[in-house]
C-alpha positions as CSV (number, residue, x, y, z in Angstrom):
1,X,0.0,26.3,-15.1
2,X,0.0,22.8,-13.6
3,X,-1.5,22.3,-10.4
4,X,-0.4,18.9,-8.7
5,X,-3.4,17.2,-6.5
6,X,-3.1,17.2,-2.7
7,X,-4.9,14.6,-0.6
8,X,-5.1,15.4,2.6
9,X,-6.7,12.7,4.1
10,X,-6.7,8.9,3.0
11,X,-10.0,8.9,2.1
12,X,-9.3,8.2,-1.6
13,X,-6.7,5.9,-1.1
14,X,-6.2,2.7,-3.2
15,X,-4.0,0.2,-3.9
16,X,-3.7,-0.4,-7.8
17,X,-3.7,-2.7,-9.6
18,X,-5.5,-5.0,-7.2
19,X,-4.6,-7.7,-7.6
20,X,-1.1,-7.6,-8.6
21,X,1.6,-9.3,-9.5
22,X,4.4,-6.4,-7.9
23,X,5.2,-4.1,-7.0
24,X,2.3,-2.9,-4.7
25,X,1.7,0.4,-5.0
26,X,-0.4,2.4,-2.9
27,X,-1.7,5.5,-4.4
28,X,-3.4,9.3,-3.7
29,X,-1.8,9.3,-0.5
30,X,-1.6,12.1,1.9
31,X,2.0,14.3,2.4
32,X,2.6,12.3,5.4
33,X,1.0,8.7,6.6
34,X,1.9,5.4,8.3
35,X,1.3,2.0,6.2
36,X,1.3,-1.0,8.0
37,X,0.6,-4.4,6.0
38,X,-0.1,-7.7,7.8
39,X,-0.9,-11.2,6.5
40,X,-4.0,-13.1,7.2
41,X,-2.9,-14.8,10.6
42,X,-2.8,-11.0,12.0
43,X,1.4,-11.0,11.8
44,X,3.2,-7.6,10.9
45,X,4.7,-7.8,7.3
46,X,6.0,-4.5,7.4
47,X,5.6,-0.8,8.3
48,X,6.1,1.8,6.0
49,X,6.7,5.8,6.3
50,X,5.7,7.4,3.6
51,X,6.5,11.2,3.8
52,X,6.7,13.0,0.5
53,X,5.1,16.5,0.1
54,X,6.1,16.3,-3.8
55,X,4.5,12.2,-4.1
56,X,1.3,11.0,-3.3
57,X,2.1,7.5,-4.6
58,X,4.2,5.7,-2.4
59,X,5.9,1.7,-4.3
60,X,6.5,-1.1,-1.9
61,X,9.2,-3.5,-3.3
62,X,6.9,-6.5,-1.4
63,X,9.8,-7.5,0.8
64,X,9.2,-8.3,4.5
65,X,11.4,-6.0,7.3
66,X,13.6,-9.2,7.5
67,X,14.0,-8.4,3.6
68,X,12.7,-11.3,2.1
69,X,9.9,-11.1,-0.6
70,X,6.0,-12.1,0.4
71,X,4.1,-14.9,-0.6
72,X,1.1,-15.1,-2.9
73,X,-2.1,-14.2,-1.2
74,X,-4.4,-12.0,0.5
75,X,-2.8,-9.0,2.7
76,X,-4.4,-6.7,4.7
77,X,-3.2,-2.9,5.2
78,X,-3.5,-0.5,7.9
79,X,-2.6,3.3,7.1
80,X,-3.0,6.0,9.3
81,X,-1.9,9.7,9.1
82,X,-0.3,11.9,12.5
83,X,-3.9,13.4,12.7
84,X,-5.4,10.0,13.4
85,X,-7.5,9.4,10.0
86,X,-7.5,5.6,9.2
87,X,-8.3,3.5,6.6
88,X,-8.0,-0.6,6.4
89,X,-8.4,-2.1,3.3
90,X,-6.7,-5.2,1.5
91,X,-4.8,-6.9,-1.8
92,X,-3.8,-9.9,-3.5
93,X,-0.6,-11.0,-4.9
94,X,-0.6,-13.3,-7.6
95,X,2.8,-13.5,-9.3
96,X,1.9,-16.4,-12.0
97,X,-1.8,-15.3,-13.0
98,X,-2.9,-17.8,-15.9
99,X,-4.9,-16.1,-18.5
100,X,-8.5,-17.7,-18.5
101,X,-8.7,-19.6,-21.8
């Protein structure tokens, strides 16, 4: 029998990888949260729903609400779940990382 993890809260929460080139993907969520990602001036990217009883990976295609694609750089998230549990953390984009010679 396979038994499928269930996260309940969004304590263990990550984005991975981190940094990354796309798409972001923001893993071991709970069933059912609120994602909100802003830049570094404090402006709303984007909000996403995630509600998925059956995923607890949620993939952002790193396009804005106006559906155009983000820069490179530092973003911060906000995710919170109906219950009120919060978590803020951040991640890079870097679309043309240069191996380090």
């Amino acid at each position: 029998e396979v038994k499928s993890i269930v996260f309940t809260s969004l304590e263990n929460m990550l984005v991975a990888p981190n940094p990354t080139s796309g798409p972001v993907q923001f893993i071991n969520l709970p069933e059912q949260c609120t994602i909100t990602v802003f830049n570094l001036n404090g402006e709303r990217v984007i909000t996403l729903e995630h509600s998925d009883p059956d995923n607890v990976n949620y993939i952002w295609d790193m396009k804005t609400e106006n559906n155009h694609f983000i820069s490179d750089g530092l973003y911060i998230y906000q995710a919170e779940t109906p219950g009120g549990d919060q978590k803020i953390g951040k991640f890079m984009i870097m679309r043309n990382i240069v191996p380090a010679r």
